[in-house]
N, C-alpha and C positions, 0 to 999 in steps of 0.2 A: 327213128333210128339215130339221129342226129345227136335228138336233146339227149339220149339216154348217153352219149357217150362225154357230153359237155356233163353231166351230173358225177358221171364217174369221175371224171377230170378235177370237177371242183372237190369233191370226197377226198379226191389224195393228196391234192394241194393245201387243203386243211389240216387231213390228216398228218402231215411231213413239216407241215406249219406249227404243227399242236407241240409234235415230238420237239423239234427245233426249240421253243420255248420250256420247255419241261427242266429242263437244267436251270436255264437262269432265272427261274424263280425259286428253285431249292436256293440261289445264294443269298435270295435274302433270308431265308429263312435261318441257315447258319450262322449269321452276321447275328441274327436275334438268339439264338443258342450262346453265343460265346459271350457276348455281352451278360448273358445271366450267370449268377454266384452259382461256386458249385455246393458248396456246403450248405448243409441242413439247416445249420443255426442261423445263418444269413438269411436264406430263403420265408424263415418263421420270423424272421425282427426287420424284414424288410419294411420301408416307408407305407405305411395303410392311405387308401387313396384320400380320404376327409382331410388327414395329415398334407398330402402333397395341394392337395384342391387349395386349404388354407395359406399354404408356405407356396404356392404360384413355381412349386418343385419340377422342374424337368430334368429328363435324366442325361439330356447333352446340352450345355451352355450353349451350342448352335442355333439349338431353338428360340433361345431367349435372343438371340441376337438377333435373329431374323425378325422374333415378337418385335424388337424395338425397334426397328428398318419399318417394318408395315404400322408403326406407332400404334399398338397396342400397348393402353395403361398399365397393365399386367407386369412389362419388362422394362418401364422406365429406368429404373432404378442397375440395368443393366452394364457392363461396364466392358471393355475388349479386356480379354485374359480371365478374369470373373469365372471359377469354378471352384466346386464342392474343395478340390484336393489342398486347394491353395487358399481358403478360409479360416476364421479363426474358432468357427464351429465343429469342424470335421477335426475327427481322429481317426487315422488308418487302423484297418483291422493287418495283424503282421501276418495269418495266415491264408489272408484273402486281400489282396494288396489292390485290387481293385473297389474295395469294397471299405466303408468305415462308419463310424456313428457319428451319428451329427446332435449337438445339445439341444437345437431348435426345431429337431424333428423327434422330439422325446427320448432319445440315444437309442432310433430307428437307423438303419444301417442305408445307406445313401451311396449312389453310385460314383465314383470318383471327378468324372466328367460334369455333373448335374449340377442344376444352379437351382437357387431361389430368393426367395425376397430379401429375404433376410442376412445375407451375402456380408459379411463384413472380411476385408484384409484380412490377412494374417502376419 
């Protein structure tokens, strides 16, 4: 009689544990919702991953910073402030201001935040 009542116990406390977490895992999922273009055209001339794979392309310079904190050869070339928007590659799109073409990603549309190798000033 005992265990049966310690089984129920763990059942709820799971269960109330499960519901509890159920939210905050939708937030990331939002976070990755908003970050994506809304437009059609963007979505179709986005960066193809061979493209990204070659150009060492991430879509938040954070990453690359951290790549070059754990000295991964990848993000050498890395720099503090170093993103897409402030490149001399990047042109903003004006009706997706997040979003723009880059000439070293074939005038494939690149996330404003994103870095990659080939990262020149602007």
């Amino acid at each position: 009689m005992m265990e049966t009542k310690n089984n129920r116990r763990q059942f709820f406390k799971l269960l109330f544990g499960a519901v509890a977490l159920a939210p905050i895992l939708r937030v990331a999922d939002v976070f990755a919702k908003a970050a994506m273009p809304k437009s059609e055209k963007i979505k179709k001339k986005m960066i193809d991953e061979k493209t990204a794979k070659r150009l060492k392309y991430v879509e938040a310079a954070e990453d690359a910073k951290k790549g070059k904190a754990a000295a991964n050869k990848d993000f050498k070339k890395y720099t503090d402030g170093a993103m897409c928007s402030n490149c001399k590659f990047y042109k903003a799109d004006k009706g997706e201001p997040d979003w723009g073409k880059c000439t070293m990603a074939a005038n494939r549309y690149v996330y404003k935040t994103g870095w990659c190798k080939s990262y020149r000033k602007a």
